[in-house]
CHARMM internal coordinates of N, CA and C (Angstrom, degrees):
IC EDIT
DIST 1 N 1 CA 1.4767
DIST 1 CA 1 C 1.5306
ANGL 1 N 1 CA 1 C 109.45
DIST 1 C 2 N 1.6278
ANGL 1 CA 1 C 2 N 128.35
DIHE 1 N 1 CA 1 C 2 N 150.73
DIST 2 N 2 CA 1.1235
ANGL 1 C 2 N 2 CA 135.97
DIHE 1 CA 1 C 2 N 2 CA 177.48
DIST 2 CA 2 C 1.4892
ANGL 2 N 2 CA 2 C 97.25
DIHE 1 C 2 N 2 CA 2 C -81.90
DIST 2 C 3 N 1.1163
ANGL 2 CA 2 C 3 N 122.01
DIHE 2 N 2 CA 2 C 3 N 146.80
DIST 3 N 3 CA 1.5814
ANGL 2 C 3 N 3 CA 165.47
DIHE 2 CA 2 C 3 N 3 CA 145.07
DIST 3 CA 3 C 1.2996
ANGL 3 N 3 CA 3 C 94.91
DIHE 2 C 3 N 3 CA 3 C -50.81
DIST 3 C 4 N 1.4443
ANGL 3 CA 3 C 4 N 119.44
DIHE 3 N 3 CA 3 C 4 N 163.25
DIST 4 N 4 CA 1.5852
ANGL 3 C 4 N 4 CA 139.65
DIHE 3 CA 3 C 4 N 4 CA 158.93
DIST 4 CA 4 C 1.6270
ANGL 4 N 4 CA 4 C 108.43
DIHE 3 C 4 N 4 CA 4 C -77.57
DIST 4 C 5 N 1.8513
ANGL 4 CA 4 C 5 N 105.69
DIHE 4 N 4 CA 4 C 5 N -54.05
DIST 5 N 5 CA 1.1960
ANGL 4 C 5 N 5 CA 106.50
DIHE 4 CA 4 C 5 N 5 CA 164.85
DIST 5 CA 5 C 1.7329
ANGL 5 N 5 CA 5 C 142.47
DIHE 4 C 5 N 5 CA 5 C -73.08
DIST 5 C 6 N 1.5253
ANGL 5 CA 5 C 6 N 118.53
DIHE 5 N 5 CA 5 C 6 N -0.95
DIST 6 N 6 CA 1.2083
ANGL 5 C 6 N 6 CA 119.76
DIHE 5 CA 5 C 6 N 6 CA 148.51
DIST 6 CA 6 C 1.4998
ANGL 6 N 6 CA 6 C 121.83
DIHE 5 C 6 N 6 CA 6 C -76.51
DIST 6 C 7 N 1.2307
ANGL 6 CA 6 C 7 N 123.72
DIHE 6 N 6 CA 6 C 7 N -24.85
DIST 7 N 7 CA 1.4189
ANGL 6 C 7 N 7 CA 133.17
DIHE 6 CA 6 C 7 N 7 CA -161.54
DIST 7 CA 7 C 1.7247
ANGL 7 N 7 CA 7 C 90.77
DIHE 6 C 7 N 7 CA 7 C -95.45
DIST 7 C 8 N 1.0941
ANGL 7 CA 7 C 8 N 157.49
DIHE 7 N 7 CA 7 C 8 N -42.94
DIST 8 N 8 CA 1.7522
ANGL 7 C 8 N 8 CA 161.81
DIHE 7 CA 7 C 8 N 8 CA 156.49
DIST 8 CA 8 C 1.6726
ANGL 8 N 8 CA 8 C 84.75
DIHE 7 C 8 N 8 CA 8 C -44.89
DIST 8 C 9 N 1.3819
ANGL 8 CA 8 C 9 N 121.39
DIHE 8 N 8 CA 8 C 9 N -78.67
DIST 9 N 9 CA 1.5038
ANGL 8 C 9 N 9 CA 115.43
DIHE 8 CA 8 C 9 N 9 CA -171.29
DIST 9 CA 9 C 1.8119
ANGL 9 N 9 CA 9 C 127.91
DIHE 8 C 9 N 9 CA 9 C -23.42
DIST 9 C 10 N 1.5495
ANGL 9 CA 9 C 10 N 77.46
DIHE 9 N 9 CA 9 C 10 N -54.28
DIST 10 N 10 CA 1.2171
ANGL 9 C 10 N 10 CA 98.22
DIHE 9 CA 9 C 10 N 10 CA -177.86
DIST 10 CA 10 C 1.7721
ANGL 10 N 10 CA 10 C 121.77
DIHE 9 C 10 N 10 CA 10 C -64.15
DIST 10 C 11 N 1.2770
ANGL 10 CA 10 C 11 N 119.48
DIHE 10 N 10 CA 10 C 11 N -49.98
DIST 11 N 11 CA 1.1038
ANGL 10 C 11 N 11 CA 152.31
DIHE 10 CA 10 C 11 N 11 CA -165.11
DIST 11 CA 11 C 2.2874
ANGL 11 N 11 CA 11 C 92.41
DIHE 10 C 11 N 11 CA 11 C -75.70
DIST 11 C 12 N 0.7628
ANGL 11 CA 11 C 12 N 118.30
DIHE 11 N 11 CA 11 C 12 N -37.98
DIST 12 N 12 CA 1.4478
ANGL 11 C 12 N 12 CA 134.88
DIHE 11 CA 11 C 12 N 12 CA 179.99
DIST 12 CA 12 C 1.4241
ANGL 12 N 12 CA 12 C 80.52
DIHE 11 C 12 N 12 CA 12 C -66.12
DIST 12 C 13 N 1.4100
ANGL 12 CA 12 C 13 N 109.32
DIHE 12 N 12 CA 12 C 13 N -92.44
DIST 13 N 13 CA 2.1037
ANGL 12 C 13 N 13 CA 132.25
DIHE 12 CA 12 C 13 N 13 CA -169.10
DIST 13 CA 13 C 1.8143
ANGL 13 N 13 CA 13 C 91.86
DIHE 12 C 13 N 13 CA 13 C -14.65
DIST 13 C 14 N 1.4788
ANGL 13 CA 13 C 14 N 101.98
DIHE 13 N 13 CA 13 C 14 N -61.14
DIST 14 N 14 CA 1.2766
ANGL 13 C 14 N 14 CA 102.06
DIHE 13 CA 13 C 14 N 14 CA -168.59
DIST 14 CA 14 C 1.8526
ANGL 14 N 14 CA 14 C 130.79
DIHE 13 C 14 N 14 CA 14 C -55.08
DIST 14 C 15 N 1.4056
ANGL 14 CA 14 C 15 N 78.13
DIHE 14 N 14 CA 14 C 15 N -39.94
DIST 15 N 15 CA 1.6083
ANGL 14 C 15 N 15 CA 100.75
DIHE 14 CA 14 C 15 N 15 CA 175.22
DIST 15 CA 15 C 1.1572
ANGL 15 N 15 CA 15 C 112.41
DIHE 14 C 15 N 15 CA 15 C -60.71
DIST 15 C 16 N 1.5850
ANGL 15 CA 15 C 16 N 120.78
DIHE 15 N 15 CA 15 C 16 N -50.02
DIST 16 N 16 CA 1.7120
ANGL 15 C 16 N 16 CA 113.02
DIHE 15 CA 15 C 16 N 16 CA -160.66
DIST 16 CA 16 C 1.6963
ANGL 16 N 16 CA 16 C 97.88
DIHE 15 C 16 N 16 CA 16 C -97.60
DIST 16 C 17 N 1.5230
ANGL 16 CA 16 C 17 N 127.54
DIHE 16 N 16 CA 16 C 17 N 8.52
DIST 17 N 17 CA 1.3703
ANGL 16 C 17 N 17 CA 130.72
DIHE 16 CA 16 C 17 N 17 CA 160.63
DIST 17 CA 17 C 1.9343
ANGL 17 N 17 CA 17 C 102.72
DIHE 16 C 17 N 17 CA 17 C -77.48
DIST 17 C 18 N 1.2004
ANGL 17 CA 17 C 18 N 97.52
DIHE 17 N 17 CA 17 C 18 N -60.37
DIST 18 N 18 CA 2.0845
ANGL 17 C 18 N 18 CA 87.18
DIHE 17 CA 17 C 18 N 18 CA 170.92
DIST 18 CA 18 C 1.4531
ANGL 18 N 18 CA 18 C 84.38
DIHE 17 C 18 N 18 CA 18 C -66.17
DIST 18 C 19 N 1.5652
ANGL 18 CA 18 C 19 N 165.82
DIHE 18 N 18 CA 18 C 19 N 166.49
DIST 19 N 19 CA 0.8275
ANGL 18 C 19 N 19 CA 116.75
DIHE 18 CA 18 C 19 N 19 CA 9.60
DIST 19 CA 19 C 1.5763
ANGL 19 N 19 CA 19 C 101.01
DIHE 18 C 19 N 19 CA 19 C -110.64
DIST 19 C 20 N 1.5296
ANGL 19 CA 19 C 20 N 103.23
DIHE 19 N 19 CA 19 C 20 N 8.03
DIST 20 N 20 CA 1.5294
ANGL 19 C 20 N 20 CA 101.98
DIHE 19 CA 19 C 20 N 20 CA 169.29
DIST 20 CA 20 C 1.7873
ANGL 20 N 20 CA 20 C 109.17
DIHE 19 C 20 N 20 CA 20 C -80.54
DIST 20 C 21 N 0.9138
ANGL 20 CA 20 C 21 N 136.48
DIHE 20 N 20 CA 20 C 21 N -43.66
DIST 21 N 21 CA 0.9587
ANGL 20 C 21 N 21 CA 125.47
DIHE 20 CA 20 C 21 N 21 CA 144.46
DIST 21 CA 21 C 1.5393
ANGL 21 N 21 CA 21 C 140.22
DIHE 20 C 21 N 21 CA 21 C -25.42
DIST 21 C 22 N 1.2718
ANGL 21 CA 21 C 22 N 126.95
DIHE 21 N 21 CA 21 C 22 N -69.99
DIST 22 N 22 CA 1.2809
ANGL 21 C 22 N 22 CA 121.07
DIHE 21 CA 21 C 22 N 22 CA 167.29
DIST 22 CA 22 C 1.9038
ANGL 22 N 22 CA 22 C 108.56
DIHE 21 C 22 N 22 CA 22 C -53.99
DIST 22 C 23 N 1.0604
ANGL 22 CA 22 C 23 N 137.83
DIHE 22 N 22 CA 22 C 23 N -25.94
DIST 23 N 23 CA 1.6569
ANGL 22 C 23 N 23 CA 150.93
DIHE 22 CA 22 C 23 N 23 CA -160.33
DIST 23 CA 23 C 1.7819
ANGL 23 N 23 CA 23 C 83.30
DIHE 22 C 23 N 23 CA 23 C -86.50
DIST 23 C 24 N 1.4013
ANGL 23 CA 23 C 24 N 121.34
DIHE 23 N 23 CA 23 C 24 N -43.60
DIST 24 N 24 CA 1.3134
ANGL 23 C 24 N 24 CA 125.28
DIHE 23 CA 23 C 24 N 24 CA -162.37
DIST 24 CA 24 C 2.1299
ANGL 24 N 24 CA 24 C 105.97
DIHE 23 C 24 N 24 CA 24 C -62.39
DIST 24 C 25 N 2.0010
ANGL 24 CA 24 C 25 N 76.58
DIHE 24 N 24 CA 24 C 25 N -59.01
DIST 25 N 25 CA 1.7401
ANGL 24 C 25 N 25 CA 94.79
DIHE 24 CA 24 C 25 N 25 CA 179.39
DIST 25 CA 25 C 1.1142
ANGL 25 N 25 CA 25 C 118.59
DIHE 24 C 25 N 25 CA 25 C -91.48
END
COOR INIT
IC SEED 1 N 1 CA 1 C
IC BUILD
């Protein structure tokens, strides 16, 4: 089962991957 705190972790990971991405393009 997911945690509260893997699912925030995760959800962050995701976030600062777009915004390296968009920063990239």
């Amino acid at each position: 089962m997911f945690s509260v705190d893997m699912i925030i972790s995760l959800i962050f990971f995701i976030l600062l991957i777009i915004c390296v991405l968009v920063g990239v393009a």
